[in-house]
C-alpha positions as a Markdown table, in Angstrom:
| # | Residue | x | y | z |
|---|---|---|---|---|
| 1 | Unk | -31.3 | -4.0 | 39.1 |
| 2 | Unk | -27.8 | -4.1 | 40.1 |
| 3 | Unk | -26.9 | -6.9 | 38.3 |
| 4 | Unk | -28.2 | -5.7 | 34.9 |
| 5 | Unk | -26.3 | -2.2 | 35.7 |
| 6 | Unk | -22.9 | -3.9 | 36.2 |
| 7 | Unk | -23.3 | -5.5 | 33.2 |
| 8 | Unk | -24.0 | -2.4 | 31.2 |
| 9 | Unk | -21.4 | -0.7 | 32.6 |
| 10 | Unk | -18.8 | -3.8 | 31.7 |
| 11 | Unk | -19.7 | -4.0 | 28.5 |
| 12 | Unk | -19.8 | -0.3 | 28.0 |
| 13 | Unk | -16.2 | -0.4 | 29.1 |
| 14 | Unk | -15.8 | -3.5 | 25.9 |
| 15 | Unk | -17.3 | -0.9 | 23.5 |
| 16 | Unk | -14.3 | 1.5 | 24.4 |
| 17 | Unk | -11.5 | -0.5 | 24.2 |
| 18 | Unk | -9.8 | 0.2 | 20.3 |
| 19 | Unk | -9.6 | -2.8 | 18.1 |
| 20 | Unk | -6.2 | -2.2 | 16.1 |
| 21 | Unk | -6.1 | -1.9 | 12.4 |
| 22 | Unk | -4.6 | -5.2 | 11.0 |
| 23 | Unk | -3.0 | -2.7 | 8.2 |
| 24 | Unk | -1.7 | -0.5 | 10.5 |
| 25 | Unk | 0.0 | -3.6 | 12.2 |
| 26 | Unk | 1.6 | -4.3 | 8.7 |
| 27 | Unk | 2.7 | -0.9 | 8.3 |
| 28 | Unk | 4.4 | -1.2 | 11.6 |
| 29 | Unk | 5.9 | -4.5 | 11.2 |
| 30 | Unk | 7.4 | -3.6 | 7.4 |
| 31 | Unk | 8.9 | -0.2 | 9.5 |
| 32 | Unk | 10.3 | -2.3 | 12.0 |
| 33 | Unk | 12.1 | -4.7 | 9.3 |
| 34 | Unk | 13.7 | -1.5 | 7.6 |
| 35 | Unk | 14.9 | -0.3 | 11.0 |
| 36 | Unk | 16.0 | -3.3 | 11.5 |
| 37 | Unk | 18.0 | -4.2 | 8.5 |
| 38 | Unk | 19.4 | -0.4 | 8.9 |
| 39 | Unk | 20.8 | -1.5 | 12.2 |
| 40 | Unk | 21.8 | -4.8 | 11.5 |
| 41 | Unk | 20.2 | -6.2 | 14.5 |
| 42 | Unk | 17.1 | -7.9 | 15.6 |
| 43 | Unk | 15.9 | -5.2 | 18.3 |
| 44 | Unk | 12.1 | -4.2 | 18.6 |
| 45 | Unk | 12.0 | -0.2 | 18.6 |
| 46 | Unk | 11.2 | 1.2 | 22.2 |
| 47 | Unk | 8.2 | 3.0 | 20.9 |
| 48 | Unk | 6.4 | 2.6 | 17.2 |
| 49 | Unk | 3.0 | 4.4 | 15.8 |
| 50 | Unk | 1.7 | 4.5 | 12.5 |
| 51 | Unk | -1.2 | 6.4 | 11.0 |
| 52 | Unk | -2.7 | 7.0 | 7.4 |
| 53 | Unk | -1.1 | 10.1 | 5.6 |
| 54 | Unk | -4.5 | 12.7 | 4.9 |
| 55 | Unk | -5.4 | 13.0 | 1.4 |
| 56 | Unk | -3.1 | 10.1 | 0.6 |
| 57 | Unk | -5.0 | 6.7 | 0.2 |
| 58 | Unk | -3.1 | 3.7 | 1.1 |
| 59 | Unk | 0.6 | 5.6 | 2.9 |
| 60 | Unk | 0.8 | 5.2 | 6.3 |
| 61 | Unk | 3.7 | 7.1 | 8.6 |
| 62 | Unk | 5.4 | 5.1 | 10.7 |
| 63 | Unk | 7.9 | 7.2 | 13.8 |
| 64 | Unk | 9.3 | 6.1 | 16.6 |
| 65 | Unk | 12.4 | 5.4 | 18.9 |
| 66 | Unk | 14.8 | 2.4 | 18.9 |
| 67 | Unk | 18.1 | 1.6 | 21.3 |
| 68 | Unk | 21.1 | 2.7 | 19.6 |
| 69 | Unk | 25.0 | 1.9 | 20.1 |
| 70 | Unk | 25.5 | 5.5 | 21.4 |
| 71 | Unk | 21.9 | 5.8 | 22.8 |
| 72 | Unk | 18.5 | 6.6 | 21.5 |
| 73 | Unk | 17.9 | 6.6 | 17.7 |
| 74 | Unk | 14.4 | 8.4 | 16.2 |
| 75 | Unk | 13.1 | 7.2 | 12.8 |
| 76 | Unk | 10.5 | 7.5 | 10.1 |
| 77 | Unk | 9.0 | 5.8 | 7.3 |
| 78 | Unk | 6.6 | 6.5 | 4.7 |
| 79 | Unk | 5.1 | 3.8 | 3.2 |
| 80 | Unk | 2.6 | 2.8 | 0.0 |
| 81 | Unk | 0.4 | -0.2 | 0.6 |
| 82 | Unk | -0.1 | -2.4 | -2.8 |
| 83 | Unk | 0.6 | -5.7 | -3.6 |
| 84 | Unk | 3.2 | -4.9 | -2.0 |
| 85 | Unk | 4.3 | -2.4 | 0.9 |
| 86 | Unk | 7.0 | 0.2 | -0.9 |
| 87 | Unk | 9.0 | 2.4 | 1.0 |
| 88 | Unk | 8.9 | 6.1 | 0.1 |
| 89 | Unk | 11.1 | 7.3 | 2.4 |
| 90 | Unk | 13.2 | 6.3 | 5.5 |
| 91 | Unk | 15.1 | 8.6 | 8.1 |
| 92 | Unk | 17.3 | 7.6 | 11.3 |
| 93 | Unk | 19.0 | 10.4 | 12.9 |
| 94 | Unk | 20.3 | 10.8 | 16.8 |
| 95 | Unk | 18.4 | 13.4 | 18.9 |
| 96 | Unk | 20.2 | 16.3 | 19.7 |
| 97 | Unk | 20.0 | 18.5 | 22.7 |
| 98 | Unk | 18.2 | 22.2 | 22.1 |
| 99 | Unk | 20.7 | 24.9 | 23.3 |
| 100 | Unk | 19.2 | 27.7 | 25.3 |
| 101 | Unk | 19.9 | 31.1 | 24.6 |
């Protein structure tokens, strides 16, 4: 009995884990060229997600945040999947500190 409940509850555990979307892993990796390229260096970003646009089939958002030469950099791309992945729209911009009142 104990047996057959450990291996229930390992393979429940296998059911869980997510299995990553091989075009959201070529969403990310055409992002991470264009940051890239922008910087003009060969750095992975610290932190990268993408997920479909709703209502939009085939764009995929793509944010995260890479090492900069004055410190952290956040970005943004918007991206079309086709024959080939077109960029829509790119943005890299410093964070800035909110100001309390």
């Amino acid at each position: 009995m104990i047996p057959s409940l450990l291996l229930t509850a390992s393979l429940l555990g296998l059911a869980e884990v997510p299995v990553p979307d091989p075009v959201a892993s070529q969403a990310v990796t055409v992002c991470q060229q264009f940051v890239q390229v922008r910087l003009g260096k060969m750095e992975l970003p610290d932190e990268i997600k993408a997920q479909p646009v709703a209502k939009r089939v085939g764009e995929w958002l793509n944010d995260g945040k890479i090492k900069g030469p004055e410190g952290p950099l956040l970005f943004a791309c918007l991206l079309r999947q086709g024959k080939h992945w077109e960029l829509l729209n790119f943005s890299l911009w410093a964070p800035q500190e909110i100001n309390s009142a």
